[in-house]
C-alpha positions in Angstrom: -44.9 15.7 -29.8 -44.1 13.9 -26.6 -41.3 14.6 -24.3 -39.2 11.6 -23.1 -37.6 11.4 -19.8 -34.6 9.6 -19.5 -33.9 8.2 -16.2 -30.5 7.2 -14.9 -30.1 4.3 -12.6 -27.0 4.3 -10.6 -26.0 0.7 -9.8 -24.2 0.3 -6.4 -21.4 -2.4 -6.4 -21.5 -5.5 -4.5 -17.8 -5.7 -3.9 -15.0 -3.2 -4.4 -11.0 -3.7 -4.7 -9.3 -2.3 -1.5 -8.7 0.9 -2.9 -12.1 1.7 -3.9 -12.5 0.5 -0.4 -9.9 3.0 1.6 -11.2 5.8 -1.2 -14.9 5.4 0.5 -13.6 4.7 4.1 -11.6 8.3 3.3 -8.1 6.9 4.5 -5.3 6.1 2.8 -4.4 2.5 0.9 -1.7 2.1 3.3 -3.9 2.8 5.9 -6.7 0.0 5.1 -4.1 -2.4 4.6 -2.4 -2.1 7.6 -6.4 -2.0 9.0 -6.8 -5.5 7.4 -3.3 -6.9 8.8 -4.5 -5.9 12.6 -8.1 -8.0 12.0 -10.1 -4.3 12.0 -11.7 -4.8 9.2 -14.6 -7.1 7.7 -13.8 -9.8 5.4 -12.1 -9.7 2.4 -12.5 -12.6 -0.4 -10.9 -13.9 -3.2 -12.7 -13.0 -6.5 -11.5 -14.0 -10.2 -8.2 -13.8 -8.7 -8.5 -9.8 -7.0 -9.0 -9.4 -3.5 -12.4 -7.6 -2.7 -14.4 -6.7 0.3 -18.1 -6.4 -0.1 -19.9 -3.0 0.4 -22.8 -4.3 2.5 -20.1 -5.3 5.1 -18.9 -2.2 5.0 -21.8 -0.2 5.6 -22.7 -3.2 8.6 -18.9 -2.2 9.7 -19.8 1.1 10.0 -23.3 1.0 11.2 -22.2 -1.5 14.4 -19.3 1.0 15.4 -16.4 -0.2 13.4 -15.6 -3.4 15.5 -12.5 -5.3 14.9 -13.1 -8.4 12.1 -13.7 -11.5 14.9 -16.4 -9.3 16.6 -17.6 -7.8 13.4 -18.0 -12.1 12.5 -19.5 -12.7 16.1 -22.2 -10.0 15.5 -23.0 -11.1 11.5 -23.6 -14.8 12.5 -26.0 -13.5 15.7 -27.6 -11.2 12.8 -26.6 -8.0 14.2 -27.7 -8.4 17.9 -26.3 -5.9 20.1 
């Protein structure tokens, strides 16, 4: 007999809704709203009608310092030059 090996993929999301987003930024909803309201967030976009905010910004947010969204903009469309 042969043993089979299952393997489980785990498929990152490409956008989440902003309380999957405050959930993996660890603050409250409240919080990340009042966040977006003050520009210190990335980008959020319309999608099928729900507003979503993409993870890869998120992890670009985090990885340049967490800087407020018009930098955050600045630093996407120079590709991330410091």
């Amino acid at each position: 007999m042969s043993s089979s090996t299952v393997e489980i993929v785990q498929i990152e999301p490409l956008t989440v809704r902003p309380a999957q987003a405050a959930q993996l930024l660890s603050i409250s909803l409240r919080k990340f709203h009042s966040m977006r309201a003050s520009g210190l967030l990335p980008p959020m976009y319309k999608l099928g009608g729900c507003s979503v905010i993409r993870t890869a910004d998120l992890k670009q947010w985090a990885a340049w310092g967490f800087p407020c969204l018009d930098r955050f903009l600045v630093l996407q469309a120079e590709g991330g030059k410091t």
